[in-house]
N, C-alpha and C positions, 0 to 999 in steps of 0.2 A: 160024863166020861170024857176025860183030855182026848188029844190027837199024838200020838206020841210025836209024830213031823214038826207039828206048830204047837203042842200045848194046850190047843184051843177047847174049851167046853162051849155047849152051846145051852141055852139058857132052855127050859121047859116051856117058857110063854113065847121062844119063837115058836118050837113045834107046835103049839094048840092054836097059834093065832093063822100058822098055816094052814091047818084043818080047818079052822073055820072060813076061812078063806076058797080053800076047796071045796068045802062040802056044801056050809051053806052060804055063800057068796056074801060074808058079812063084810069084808072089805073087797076094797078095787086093786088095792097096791099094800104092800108091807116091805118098809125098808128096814136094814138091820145095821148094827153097828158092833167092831169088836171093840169091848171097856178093858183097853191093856193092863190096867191095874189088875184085876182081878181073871185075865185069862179070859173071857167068855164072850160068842157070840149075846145080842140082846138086842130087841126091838126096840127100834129108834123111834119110826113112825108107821101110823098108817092112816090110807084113807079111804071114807065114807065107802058106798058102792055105788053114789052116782060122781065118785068123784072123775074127773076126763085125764089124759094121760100128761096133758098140758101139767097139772096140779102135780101129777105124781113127778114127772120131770123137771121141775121146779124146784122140788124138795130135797132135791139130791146138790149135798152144798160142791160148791165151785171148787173147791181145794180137798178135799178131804175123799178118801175111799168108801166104801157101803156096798154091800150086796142089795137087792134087794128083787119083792117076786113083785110080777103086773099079771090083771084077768086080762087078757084084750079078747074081747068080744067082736066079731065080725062074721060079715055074711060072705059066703064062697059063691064061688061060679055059678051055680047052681041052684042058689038064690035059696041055700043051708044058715041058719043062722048056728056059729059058733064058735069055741070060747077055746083059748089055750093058754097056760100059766106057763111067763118066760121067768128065766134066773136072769137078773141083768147082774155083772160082775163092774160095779161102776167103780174106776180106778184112774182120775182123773190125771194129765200130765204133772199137775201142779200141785200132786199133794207128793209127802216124803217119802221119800224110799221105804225106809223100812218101814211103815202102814203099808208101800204097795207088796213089799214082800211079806208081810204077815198077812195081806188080805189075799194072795195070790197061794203061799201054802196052807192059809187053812180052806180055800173054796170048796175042793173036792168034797172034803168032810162034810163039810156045814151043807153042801149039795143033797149029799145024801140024805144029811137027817129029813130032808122036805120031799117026801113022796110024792110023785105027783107032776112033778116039774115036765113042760112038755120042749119048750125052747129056750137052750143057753146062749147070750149076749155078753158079748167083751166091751167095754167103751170103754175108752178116755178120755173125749170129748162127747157134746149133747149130739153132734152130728151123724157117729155111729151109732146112736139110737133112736135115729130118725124116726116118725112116723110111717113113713115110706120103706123104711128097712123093716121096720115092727110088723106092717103089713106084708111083704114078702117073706120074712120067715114063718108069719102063720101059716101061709097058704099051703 
């Protein structure tokens, strides 16, 4: 189903690869890409579930836009061990304008389709998506 805003469909294998993501922690990370030729959100990459956040962060190229989701896993105060799925909306300075305004009006949509989502992330650079920031928005 488009977005009437942005046009955008979103492809059936991101929603299932996010379920399996949630439900049974088959990946760590699931990055996604929109294919302007044809309109549609679609899975770029994903990784492993011992993959570390280093890998996921890597993966998100230097110039180019990508949503994408992370498990982060962490133990609280309280010495709880647990888990929260962020949206990171990666939207680097250096890629083109119009990917960042196509990947800006269709996020809300493409948001929704992925139940579940517990923390939204803006970046532009890898510095806004610190570790150290990763860790304070969980908690």
């Amino acid at each position: 189903m488009a977005n009437s805003a942005s046009g955008m469909a979103v492809n059936d294998e991101c929603k299932l690869k996010f379920l399996d993501l949630k439900a049974k922690r088959s990946f760590r990370y699931i990055v996604f890409c929109i294919e302007e030729k044809i309109q549609q959100v679609k899975v770029d990459q994903v990784g492993h579930p011992d993959a570390s956040y280093e890998d996921f962060t890597a993966c998100l190229p230097a110039n180019e836009c990508r949503y994408a989701v992370f498990d982060f896993d962490f133990t609280t105060d309280e010495n709880c061990q647990k888990s929260k799925i962020f949206f990171i909306a990666w939207s680097p300075d250096t890629s083109r304008v119009r990917s960042k305004m196509l990947y800006a009006s269709s996020k809300d949509r493409f948001k929704r389709e992925l139940d579940g989502i517990q923390v939204e992330l803006q970046a532009t650079d890898p510095s806004e998506m610190s570790m150290d920031i990763i860790k304070a928005r969980a908690l």
